[in-house]
C-alpha positions in Angstrom: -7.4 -67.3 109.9 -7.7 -69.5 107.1 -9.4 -66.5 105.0 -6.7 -64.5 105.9 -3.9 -66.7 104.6 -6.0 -67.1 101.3 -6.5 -63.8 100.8 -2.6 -62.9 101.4 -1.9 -66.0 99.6 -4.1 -64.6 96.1 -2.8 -60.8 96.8 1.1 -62.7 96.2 0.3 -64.5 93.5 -1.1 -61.2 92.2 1.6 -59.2 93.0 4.1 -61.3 91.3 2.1 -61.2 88.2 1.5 -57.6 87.8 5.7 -57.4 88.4 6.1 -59.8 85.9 3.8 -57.9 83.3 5.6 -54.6 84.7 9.0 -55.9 84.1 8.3 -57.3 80.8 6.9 -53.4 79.5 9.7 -52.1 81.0 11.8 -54.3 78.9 10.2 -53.1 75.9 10.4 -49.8 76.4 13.7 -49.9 76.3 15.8 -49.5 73.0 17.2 -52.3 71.3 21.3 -51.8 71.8 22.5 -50.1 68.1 25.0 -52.9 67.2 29.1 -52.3 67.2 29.6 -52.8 63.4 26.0 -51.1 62.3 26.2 -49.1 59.5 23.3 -46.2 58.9 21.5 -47.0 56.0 19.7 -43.3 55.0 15.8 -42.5 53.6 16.4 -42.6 49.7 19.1 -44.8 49.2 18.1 -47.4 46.6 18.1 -51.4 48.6 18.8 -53.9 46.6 16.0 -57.1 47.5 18.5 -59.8 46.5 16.9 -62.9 43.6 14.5 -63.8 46.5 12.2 -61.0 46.4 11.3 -59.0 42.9 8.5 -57.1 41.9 7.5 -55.8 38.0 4.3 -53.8 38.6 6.1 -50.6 39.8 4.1 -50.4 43.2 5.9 -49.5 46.7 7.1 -52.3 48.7 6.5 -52.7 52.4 8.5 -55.7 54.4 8.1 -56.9 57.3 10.9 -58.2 59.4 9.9 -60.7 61.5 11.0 -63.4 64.0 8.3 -66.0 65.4 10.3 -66.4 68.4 10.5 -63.0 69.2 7.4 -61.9 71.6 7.3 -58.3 70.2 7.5 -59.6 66.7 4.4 -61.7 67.5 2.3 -58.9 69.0 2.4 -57.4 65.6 1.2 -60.5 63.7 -2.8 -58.7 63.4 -1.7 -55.3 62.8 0.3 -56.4 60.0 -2.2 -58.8 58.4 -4.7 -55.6 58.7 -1.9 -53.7 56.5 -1.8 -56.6 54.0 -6.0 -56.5 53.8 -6.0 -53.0 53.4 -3.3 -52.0 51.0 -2.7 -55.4 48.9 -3.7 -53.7 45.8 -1.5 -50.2 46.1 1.6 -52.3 47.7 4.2 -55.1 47.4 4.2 -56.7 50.7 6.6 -59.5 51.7 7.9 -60.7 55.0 11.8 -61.2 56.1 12.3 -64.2 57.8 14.7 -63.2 60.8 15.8 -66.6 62.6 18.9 -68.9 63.8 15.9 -71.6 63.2 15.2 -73.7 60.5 11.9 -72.4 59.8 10.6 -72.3 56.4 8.7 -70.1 54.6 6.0 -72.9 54.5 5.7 -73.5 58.4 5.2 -69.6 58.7 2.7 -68.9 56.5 0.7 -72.1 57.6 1.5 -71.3 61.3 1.0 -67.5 61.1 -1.7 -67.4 58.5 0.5 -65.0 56.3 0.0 -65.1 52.5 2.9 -62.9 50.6 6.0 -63.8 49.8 8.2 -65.1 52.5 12.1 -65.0 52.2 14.9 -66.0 54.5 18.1 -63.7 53.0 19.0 -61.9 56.0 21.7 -60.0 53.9 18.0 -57.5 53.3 18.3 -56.8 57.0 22.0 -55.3 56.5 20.7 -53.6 53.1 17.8 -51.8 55.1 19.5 -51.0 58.3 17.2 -53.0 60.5 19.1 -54.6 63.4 16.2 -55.9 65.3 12.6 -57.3 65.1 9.9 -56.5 64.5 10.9 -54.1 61.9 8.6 -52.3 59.3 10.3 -51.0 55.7 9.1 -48.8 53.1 10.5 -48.4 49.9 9.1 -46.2 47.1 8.6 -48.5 43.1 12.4 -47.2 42.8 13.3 -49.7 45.6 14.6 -46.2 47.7 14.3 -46.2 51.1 11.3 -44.5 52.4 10.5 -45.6 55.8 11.9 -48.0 58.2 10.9 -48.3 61.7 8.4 -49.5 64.4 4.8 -50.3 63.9 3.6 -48.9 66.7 4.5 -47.2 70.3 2.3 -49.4 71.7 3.4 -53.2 72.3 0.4 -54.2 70.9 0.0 -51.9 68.6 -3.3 -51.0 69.2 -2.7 -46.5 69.4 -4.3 -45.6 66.4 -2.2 -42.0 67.0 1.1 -44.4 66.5 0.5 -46.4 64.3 3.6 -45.7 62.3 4.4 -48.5 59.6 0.3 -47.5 58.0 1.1 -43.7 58.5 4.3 -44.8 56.3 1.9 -47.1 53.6 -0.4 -43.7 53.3 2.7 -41.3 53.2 4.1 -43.0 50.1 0.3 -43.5 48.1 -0.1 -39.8 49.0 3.6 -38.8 47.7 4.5 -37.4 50.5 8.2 -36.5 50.8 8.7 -36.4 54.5 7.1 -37.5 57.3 6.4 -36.3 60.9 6.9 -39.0 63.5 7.9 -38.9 67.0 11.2 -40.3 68.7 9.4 -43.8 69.2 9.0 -44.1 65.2 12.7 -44.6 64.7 14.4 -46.1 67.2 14.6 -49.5 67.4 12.6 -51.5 70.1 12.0 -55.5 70.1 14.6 -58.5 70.1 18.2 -58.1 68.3 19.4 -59.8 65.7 20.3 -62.4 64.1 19.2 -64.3 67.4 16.3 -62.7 68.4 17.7 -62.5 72.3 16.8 -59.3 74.1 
């Protein structure tokens, strides 16, 4: 009997944890709400990086919008890191500090291990059309919008075949004028802003 009871007892506990992962995936696949007062921001419209962020060697630019409360924005932490390894030499990266919180720059990289430039003007969000995190953007060296998006389809961003934010990186160094990406690419999935609540 007492097997019995243990072995319903672990298939519970197991059950509730697989619906918790379940409900959590289903979360994420669903689109982050396009806010009331959002206004589109289109691919080739020059941004304007605000005093906080300015670059003189003519080079793309690639930031990433981030919240370190935000689980999605965490889950993307490596793959973005792997971008900065990569391409550090062809591109200008930088990250967006998207937060209610008082982090600073400091605590991130220390926390997060990031070493680029960190800023907290959330007026770039608006500039760029990014309502949510995490939230990749590519701009050509004329500060035009090229790409802004997802990283990945997967939540962990571990399909290669999806990895959109590095097809954008080699898009621009090739010169590419368009690129082909799926439905997932462009819509925005992860926590909304400014507080980061799903």
């Amino acid at each position: 009997m007492k097997k019995w009871l243990a072995i319903a007892w672990l298939t519970t506990l197991l059950a509730i944890i697989l619906s918790f992962f379940w409900y959590n995936q289903l979360v994420y696949s669903l689109p982050t709400p396009i806010p009331a007062h959002y206004k589109t921001v289109h691919n080739g419209e020059k941004i304007r990086l605000g005093k906080g962020l300015h670059f003189d060697n003519h080079k793309p630019v690639f930031l990433h919008f981030f919240n370190p409360d935000c689980p999605c924005s965490r889950f993307n932490v490596a793959q973005f890191k792997t971008l900065v390894k990569t391409y550090h030499n062809q591109v200008n990266f930088a990250v967006v500090l998207m937060t209610a919180k008082p982090y600073t720059p400091a605590e991130i990289r220390d926390r997060f291990g990031i070493d680029v430039p960190i800023v907290t003007d959330s007026t770039i969000a608006s500039a760029c059309g990014v309502y949510s995190t995490p939230q990749a953007v590519v701009l050509n060296a004329e500060n035009e919008l090229y790409y802004r998006g997802n990283y990945n389809k997967n939540r962990y961003c571990t399909d290669e075949k999806s990895s959109y934010a590095k097809i954008a990186v080699m898009g621009i160094l090739h010169k590419k004028t368009a690129l082909r990406l799926d439905q997932f690419a462009l819509k925005a999935y992860g926590c909304t802003l400014p507080n980061c609540n799903n």
